[in-house]
KOLLOTI-925809 format. One record per residue: residue number from 1; z, x, y negated of N, C-alpha, C, O in turn. Coordinates in steps of 0.02 Angstrom, whole numbers, plus 32768, in hexadecimal, padded with zeros to 4 digits. Layout:
+-----+------+------+------+-------+-------+-------+------+------+------+------+------+------+
:   k : n_pz : n_px : n_py : ca_pz : ca_px : ca_py : c_pz : c_px : c_py : o_pz : o_px : o_py :
+-----+------+------+------+-------+-------+-------+------+------+------+------+------+------+
: NUM :    Z :    X :    Y :     Z :     X :     Y :    Z :    X :    Y :    Z :    X :    Y :
...
+-----+------+------+------+-------+-------+-------+------+------+------+------+------+------+
***
This chain:
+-----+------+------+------+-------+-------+-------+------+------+------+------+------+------+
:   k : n_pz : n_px : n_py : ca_pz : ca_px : ca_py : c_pz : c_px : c_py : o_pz : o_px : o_py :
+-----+------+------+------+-------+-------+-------+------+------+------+------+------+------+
:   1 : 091F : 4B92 : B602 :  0947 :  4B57 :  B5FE : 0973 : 4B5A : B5C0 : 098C : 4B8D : B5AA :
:   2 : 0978 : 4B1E : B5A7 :  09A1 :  4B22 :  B56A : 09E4 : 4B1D : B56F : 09F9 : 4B08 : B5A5 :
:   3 : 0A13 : 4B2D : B53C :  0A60 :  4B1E :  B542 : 0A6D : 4AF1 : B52A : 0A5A : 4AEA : B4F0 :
:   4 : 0A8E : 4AC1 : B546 :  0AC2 :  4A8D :  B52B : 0AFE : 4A9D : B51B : 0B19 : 4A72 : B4F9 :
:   5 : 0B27 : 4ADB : B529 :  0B60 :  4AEE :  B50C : 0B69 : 4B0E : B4CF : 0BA0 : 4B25 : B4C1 :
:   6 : 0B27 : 4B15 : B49B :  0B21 :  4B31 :  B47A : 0B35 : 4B09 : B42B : 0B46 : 4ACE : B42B :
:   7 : 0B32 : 4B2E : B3EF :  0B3E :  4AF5 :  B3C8 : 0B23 : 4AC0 : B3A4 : 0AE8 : 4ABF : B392 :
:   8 : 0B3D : 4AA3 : B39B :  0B0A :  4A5F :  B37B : 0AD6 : 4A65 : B33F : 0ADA : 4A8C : B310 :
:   9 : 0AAC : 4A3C : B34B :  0A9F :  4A41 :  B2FA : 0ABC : 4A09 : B2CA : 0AE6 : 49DC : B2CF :
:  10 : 0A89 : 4A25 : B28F :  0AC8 :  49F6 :  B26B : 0AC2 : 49BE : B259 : 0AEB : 49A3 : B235 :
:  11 : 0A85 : 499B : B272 :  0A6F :  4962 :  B26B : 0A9C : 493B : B2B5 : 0ACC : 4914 : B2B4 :
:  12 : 0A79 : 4957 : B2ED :  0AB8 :  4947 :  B31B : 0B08 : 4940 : B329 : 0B2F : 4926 : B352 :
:  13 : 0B09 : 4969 : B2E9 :  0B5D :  4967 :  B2E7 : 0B8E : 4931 : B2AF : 0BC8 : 491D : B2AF :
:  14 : 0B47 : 4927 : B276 :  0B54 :  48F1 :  B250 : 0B48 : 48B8 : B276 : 0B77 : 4890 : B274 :
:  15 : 0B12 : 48A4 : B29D :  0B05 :  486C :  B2B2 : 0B50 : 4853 : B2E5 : 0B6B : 481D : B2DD :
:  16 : 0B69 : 4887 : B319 :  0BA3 :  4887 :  B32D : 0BE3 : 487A : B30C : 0C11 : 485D : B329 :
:  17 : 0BE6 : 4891 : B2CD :  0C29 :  486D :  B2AD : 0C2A : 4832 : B282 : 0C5D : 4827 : B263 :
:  18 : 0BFB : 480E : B27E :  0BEB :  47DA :  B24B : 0BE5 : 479D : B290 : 0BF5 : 4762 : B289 :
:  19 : 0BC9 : 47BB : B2D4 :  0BDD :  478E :  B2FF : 0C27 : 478B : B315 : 0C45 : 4755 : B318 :
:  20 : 0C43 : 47C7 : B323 :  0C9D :  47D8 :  B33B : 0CC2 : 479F : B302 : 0CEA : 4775 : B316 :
:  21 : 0CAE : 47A5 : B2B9 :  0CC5 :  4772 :  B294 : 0CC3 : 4738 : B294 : 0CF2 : 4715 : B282 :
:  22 : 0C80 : 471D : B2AD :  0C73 :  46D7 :  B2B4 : 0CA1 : 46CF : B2E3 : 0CD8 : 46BA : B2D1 :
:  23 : 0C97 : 46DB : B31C :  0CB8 :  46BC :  B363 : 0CEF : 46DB : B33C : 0CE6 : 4709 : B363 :
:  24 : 0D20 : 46F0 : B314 :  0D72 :  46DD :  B312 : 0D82 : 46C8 : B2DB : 0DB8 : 46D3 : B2C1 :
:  25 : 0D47 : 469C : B2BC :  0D5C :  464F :  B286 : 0D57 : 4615 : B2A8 : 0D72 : 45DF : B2A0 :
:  26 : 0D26 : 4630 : B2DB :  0D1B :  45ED :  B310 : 0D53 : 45E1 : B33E : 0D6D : 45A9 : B33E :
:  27 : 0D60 : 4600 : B358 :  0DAB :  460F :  B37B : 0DEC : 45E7 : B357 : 0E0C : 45B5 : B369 :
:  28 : 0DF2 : 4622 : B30C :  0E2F :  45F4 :  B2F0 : 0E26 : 45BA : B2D7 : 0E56 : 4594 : B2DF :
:  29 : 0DE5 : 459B : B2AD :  0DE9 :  4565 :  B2C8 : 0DF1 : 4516 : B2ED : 0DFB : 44DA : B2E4 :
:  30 : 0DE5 : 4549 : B31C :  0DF7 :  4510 :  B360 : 0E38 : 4513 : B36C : 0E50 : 44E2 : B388 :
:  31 : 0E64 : 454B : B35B :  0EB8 :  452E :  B363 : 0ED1 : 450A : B333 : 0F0D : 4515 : B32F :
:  32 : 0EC0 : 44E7 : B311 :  0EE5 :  44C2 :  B2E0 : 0EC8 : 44D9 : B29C : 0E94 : 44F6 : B28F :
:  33 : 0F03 : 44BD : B26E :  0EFD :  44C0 :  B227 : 0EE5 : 4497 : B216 : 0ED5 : 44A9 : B1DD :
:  34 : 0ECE : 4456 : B21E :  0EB9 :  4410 :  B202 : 0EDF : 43F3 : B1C9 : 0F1B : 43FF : B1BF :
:  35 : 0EC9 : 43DC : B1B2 :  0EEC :  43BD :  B173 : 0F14 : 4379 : B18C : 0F45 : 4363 : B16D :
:  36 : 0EFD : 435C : B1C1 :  0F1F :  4313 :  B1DD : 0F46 : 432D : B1FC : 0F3F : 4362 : B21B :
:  37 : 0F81 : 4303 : B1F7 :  0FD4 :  4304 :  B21C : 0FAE : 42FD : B27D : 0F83 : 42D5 : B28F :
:  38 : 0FCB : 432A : B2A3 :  0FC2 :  431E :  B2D6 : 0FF3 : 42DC : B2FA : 0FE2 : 42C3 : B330 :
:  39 : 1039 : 42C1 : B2CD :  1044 :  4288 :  B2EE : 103F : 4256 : B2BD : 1042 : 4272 : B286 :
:  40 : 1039 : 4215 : B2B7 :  104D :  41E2 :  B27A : 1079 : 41F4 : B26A : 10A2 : 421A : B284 :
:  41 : 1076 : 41CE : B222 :  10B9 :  41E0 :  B1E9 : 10E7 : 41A9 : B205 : 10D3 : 4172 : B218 :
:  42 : 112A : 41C0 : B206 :  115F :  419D :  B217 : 1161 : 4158 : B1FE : 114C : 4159 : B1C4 :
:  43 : 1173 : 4118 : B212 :  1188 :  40E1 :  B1D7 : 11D2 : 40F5 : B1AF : 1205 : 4114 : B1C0 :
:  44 : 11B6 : 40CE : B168 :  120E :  40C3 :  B160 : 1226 : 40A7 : B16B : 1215 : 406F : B17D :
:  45 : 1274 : 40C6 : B16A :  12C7 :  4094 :  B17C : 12A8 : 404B : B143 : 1285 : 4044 : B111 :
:  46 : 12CA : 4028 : B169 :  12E3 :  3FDE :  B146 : 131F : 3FCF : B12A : 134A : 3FFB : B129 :
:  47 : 132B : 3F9C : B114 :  137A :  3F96 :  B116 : 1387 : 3F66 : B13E : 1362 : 3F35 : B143 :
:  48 : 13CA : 3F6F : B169 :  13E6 :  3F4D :  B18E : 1429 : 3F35 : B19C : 144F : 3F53 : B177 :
:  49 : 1447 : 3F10 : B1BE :  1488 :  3F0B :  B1AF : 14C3 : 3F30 : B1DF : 14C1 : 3F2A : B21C :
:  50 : 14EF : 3F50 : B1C0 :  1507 :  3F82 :  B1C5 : 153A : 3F66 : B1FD : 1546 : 3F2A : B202 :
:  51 : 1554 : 3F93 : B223 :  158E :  3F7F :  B254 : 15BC : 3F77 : B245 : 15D3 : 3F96 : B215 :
:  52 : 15E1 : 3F45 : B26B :  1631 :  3F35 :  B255 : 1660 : 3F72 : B249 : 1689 : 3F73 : B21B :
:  53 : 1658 : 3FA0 : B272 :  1682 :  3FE7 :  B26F : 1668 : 400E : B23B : 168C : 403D : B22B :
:  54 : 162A : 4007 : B217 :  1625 :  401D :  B1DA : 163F : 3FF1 : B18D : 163A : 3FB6 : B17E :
:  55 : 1656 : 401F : B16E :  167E :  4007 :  B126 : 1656 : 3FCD : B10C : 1621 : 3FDE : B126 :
:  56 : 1647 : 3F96 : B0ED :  1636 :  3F63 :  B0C9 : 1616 : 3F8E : B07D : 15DF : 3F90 : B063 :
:  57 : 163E : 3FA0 : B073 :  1611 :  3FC5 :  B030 : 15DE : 3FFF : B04B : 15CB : 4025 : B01E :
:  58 : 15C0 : 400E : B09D :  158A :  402D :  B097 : 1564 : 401D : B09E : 1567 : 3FE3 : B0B1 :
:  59 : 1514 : 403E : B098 :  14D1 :  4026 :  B0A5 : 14BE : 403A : B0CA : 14C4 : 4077 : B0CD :
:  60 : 1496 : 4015 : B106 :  146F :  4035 :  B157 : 143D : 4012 : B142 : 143A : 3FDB : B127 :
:  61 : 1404 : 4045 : B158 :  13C2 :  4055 :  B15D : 13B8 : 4059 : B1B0 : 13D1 : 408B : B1CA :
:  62 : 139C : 4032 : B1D6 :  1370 :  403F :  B211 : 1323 : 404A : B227 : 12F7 : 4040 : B1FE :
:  63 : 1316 : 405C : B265 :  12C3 :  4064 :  B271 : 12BE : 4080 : B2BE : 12E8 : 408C : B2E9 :
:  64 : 128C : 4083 : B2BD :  126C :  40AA :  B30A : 1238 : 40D3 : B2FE : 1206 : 40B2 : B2ED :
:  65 : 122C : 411F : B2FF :  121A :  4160 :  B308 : 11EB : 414E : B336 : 11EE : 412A : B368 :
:  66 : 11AE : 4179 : B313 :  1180 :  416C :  B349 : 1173 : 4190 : B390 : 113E : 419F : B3A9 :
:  67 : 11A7 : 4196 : B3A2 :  11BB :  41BD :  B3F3 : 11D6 : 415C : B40E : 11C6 : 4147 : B446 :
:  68 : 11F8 : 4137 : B3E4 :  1211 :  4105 :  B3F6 : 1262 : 40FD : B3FC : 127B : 40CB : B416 :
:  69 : 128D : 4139 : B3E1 :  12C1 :  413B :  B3E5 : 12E8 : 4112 : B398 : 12DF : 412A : B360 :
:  70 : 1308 : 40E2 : B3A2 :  1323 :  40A9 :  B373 : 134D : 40FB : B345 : 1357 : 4135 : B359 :
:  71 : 1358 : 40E0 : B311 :  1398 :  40F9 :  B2E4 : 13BA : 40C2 : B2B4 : 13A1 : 408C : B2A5 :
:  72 : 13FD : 40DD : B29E :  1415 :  40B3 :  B25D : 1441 : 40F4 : B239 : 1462 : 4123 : B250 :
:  73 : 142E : 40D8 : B1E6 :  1438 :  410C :  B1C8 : 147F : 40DA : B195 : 1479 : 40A0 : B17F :
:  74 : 14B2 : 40FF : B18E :  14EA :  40D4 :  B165 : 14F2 : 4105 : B142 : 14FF : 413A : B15F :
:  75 : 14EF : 4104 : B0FE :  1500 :  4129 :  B0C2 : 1531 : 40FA : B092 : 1523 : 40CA : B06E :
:  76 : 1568 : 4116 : B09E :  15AD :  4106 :  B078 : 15A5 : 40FD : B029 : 1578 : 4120 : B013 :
:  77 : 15C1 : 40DD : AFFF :  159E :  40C0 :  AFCC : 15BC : 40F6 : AF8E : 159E : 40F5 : AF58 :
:  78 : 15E6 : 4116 : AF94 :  15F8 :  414D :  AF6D : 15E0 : 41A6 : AF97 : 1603 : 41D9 : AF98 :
:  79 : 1595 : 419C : AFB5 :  1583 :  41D0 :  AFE5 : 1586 : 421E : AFAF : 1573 : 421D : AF74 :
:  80 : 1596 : 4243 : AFC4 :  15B8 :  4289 :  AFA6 : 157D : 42C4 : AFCA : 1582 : 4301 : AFC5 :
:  81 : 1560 : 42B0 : AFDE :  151B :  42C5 :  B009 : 1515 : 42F4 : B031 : 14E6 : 431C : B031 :
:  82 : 155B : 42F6 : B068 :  1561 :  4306 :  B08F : 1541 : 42EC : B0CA : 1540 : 42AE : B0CF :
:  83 : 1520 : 4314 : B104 :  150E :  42EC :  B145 : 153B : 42F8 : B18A : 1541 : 432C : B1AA :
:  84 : 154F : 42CD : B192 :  155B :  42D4 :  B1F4 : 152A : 42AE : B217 : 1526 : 4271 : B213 :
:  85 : 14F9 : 42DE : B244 :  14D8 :  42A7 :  B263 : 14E3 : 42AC : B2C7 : 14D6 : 42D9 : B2EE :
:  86 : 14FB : 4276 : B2D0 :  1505 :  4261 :  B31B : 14C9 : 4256 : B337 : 14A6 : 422A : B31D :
:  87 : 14AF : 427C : B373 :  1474 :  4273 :  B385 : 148E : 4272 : B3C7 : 14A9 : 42A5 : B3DD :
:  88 : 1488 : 423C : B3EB :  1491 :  4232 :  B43E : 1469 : 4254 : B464 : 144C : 4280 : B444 :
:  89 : 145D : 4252 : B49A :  142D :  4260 :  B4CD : 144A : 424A : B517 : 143E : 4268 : B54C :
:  90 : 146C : 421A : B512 :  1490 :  41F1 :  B567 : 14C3 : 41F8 : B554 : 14E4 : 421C : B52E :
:  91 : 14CA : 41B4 : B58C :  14A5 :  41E5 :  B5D2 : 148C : 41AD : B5E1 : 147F : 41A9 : B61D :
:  92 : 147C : 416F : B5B8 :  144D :  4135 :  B5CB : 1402 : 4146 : B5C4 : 13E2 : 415E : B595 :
:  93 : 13EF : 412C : B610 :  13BC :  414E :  B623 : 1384 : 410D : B603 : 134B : 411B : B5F0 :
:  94 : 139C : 40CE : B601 :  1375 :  408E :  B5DA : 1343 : 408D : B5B3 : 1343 : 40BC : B58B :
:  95 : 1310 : 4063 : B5AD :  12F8 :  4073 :  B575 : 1315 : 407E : B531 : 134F : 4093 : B52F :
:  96 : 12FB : 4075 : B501 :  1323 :  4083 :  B4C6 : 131C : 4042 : B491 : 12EC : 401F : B480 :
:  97 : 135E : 4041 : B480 :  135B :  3FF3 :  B459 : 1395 : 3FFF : B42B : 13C8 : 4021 : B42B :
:  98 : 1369 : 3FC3 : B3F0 :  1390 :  3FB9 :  B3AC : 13FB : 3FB3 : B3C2 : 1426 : 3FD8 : B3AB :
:  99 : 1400 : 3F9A : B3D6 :  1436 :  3F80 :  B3EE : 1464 : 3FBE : B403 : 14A1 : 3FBF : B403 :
: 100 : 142F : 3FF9 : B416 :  1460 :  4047 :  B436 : 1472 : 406B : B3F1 : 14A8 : 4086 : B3E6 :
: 101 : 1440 : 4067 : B3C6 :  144D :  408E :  B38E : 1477 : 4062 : B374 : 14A7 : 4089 : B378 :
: 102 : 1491 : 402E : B35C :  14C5 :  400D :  B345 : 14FE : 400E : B35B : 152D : 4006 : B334 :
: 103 : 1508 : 4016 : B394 :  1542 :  4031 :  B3C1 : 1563 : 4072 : B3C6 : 1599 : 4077 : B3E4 :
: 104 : 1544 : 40A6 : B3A8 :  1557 :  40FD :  B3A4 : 1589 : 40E0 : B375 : 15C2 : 40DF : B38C :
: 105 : 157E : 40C5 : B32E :  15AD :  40BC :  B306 : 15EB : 40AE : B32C : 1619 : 40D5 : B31F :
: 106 : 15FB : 406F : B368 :  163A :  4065 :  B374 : 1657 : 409B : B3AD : 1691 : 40AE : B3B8 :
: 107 : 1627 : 40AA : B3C6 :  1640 :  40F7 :  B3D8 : 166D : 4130 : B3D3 : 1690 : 414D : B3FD :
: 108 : 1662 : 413B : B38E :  1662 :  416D :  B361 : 16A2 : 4150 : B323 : 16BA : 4176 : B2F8 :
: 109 : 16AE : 4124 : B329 :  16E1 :  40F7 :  B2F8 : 171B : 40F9 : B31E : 174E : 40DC : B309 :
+-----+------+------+------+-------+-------+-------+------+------+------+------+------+------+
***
């Protein structure tokens, strides 16, 4: 009877690692690395008109994120390019609307 625990040859042992290689290009792959964005590209802000509680000499930019969450962006007209950014999370459980993001401003004023 022959051994199977014995060692390979070397044709068997090449044929074995040129397969071990295939199956782990095939593998990686299949986890990713695509060249296409797995979500759409965001739209851009617009311009829009800015809230009463914001200064007259700034500029607001609005939009909706493609999760669907509204924003407005007000950049002060002498901007020094600093950021504060206010990001809510409630406790309104509502859908989400243009009208909420315009409202953080008087909030926050």
């Amino acid at each position: 009877m022959r051994s199977t625990t014995g060692p390979r040859s070397p044709v068997a042992s090449s044929t074995l690692s040129v397969l071990t290689t295939l199956s782990t290009i095939t593998l990686l792959s299949a986890c990713g690395g695509s060249d296409s964005p797995s979500h759409p590209p965001e739209a851009k802000p617009v311009a829009v008109a800015c809230p009463a509680e914001v200064p007259a000499t700034a500029t607001c930019l609005g939009g909706r994120d493609s999760a669907g969450a509204y924003y407005l962006i007000a950049t002060p007209k002498d901007w020094g390019g600093n950021l504060i950014l206010h990001a809510h999370g409630g406790p309104d459980l509502a859908a989400p609307t243009a009208e909420r993001a315009r409202e953080d401003p008087r909030a926050c004023s």
